[in-house]
PLY file of the C-alpha trace (Angstrom):
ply
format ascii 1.0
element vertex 222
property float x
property float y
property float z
element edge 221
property int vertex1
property int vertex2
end_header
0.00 0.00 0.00
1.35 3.54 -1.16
1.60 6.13 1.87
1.66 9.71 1.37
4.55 11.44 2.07
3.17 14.06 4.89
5.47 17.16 6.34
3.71 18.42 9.35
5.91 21.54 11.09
5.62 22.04 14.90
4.50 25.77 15.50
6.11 25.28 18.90
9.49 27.14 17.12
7.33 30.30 15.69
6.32 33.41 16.26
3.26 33.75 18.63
2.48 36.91 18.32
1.66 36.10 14.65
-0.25 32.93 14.81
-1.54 33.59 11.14
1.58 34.92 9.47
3.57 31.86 10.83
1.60 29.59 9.86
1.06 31.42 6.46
4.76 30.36 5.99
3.76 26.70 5.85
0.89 26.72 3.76
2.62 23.96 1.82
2.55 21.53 4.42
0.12 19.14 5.10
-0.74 19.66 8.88
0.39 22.74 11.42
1.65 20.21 14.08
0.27 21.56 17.98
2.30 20.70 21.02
0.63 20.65 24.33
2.14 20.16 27.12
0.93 20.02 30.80
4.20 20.04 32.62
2.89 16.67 34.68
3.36 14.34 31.75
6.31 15.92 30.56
8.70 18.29 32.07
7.70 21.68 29.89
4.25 23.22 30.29
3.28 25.03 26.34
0.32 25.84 24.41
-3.45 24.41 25.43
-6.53 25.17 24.55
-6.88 28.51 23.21
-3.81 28.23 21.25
-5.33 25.24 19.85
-8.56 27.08 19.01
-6.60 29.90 17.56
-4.35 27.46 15.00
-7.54 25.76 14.02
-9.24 29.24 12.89
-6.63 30.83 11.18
-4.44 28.38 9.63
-4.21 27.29 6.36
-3.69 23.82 6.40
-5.59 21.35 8.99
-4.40 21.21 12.37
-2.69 18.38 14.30
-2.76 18.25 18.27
0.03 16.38 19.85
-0.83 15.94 23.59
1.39 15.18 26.14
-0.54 15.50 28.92
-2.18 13.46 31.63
-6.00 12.44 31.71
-5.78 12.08 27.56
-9.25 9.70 27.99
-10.47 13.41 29.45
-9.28 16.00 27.16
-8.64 14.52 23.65
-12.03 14.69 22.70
-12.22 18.68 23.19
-9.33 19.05 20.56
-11.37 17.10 18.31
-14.24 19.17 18.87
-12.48 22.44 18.07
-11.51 21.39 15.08
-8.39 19.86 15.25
-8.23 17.50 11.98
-5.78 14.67 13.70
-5.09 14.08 18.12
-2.45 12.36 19.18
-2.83 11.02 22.54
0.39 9.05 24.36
-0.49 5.49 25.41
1.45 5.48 28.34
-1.15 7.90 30.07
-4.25 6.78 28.62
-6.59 4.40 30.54
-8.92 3.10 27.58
-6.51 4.13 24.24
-8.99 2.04 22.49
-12.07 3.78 23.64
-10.91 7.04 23.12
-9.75 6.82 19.79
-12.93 5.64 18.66
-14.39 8.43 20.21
-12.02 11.18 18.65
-13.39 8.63 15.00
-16.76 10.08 16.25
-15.99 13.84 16.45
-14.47 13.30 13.14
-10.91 13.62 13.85
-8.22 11.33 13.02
-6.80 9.13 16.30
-2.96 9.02 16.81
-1.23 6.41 19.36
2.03 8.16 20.41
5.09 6.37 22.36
7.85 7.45 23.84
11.25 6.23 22.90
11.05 3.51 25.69
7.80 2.70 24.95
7.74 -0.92 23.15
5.55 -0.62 20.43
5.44 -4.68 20.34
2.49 -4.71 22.87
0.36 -2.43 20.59
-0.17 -4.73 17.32
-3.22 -5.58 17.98
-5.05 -2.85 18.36
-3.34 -1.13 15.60
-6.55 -0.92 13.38
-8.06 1.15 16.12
-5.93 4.18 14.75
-5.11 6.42 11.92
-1.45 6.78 12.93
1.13 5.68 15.10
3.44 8.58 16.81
7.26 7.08 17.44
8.64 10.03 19.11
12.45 10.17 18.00
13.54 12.53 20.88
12.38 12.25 25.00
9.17 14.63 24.97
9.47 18.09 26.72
11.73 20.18 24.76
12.16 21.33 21.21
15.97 21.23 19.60
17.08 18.05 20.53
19.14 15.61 18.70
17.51 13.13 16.37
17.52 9.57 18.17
18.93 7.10 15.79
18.25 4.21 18.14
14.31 4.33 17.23
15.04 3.96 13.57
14.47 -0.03 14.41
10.90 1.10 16.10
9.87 2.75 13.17
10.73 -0.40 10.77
8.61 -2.94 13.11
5.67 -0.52 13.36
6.04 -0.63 9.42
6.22 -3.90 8.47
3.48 -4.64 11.33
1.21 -2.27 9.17
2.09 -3.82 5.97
1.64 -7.46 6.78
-2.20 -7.03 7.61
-2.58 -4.29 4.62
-3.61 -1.76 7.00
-3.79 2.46 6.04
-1.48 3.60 8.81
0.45 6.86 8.66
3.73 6.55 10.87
4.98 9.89 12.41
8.13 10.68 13.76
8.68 13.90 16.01
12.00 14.95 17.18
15.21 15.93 15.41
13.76 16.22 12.35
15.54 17.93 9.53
17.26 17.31 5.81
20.28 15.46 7.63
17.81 12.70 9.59
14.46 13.21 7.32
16.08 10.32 5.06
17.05 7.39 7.51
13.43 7.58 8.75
12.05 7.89 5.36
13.89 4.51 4.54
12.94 2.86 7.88
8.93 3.42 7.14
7.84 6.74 8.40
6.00 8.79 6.41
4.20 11.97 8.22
7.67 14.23 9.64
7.16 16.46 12.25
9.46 19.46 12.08
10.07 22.93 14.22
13.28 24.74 14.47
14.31 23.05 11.18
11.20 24.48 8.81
10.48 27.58 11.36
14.69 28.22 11.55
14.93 28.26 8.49
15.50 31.51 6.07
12.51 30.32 4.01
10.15 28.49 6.11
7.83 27.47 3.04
10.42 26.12 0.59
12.48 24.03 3.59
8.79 22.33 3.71
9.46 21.25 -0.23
12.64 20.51 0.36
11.85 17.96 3.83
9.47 16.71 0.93
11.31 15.78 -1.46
14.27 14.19 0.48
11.70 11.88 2.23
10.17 11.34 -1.15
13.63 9.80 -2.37
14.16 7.65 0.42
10.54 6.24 0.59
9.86 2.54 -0.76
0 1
1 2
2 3
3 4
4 5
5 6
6 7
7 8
8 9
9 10
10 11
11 12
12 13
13 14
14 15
15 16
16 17
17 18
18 19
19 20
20 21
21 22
22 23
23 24
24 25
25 26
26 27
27 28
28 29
29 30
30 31
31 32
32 33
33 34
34 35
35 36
36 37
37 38
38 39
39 40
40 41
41 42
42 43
43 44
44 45
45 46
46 47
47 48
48 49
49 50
50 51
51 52
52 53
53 54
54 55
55 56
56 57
57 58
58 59
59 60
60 61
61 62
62 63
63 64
64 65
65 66
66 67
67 68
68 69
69 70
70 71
71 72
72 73
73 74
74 75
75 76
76 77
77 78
78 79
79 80
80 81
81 82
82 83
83 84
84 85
85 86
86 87
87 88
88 89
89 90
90 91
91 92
92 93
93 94
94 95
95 96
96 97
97 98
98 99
99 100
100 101
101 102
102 103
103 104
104 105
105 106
106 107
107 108
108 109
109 110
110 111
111 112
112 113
113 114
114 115
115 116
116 117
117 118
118 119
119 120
120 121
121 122
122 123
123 124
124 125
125 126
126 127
127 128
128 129
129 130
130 131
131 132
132 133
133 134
134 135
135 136
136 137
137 138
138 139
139 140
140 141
141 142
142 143
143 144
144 145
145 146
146 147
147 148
148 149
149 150
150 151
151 152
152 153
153 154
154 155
155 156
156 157
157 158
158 159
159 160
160 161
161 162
162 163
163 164
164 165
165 166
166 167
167 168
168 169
169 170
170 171
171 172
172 173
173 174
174 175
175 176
176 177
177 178
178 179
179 180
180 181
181 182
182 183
183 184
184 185
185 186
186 187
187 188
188 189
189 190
190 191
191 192
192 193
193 194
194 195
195 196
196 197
197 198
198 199
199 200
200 201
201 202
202 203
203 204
204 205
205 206
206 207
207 208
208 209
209 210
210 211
211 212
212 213
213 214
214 215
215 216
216 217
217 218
218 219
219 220
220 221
């Protein structure tokens, strides 16, 4: 089955105080990527709700919530409700990850299983047709800026050929250390939706560093 290449940049790196210029800049992406973070789950505490609601009204492209937060079973379903066009939700704080992402398939939004890096993924296969996409985050969650973690290139192949062997229409994403030096090795292990911040919004021309993420992974994708 042929995935679409997807390049969705983390707003987390741009410009608050203009939410609609910034993400103007990526216009040819496919998703504005929203971090929350509750500084319980993870140690950072970032954009929530009205940030959220903000994105989803002005931006050009659909919006996709990424929240690492506790009580997910709670407050997924509100991002869905706003709007938001994809949730991911992290499995290690869910209680019913199975429950709620058929309820975020009822508001209409797409339902994302993220991991950590030490998160197995192994334990997961079954309920893989549940979701949309599975999240391999390739950094610890928290901070923006770090360094690319090569060691969950291996993660991302399993998840792959797990999807593949029962035909399923999965989208793998990858968040962390994402720019044109890594986009490729994860590209060639399976993923196909990149999340990207201070690489796209660091860049001198935020909407052509999108094409170019693009077409890298596009070369590198089987």
């Amino acid at each position: 089955m042929n995935v679409p290449t997807i390049v969705s940049p983390s707003i987390l790196n741009c410009d608050f105080a203009d939410l609609k210029g910034e993400l103007a800049k990526i216009r040819s992406a496919d998703f504005a990527h929203v971090d929350i973070m509750d500084n319980h789950f993870v140690p950072n505490l970032t954009l929530g709700v009205p940030v959220a609601e903000a994105a989803v009204r002005v931006s050009p492209i659909p919006v996709d919530a990424h929240l690492m937060i506790e009580d997910p079973d709670r407050w997924a379903p509100l991002y869905a409700q706003m709007g938001c066009a994809s949730v991911s939700f992290h499995v290690e704080a869910a209680h019913a990850p199975i429950r709620l992402a058929r309820e975020l398939h009822r508001l209409g939004a797409r339902a994302s299983l993220a991991l950590k890096p030490g998160t197995a993924i192994e334990p997961y296969f079954d309920i893989l047709p549940e979701f949309d996409q599975i999240l391999i985050m390739t950094v610890e969650p928290g901070f923006g800026g770090q360094p690319f973690l090569d060691s969950m290139l291996p993660k991302i192949r399993r998840t792959r050929e797990a999807i593949s062997a029962r035909n399923l229409d999965i989208w793998i994403q990858i968040d962390g250390g994402v720019s044109r030096k890594t986009i490729t090795r994860a590209a060639e292990a399976g993923a196909n939706n990149f999340v990207a911040g201070s690489a796209v919004f660091g860049a001198e021309d935020a909407y052509a560093e999108v094409g170019a993420l693009r077409t890298l992974a596009d070369s590198h994708t089987h």
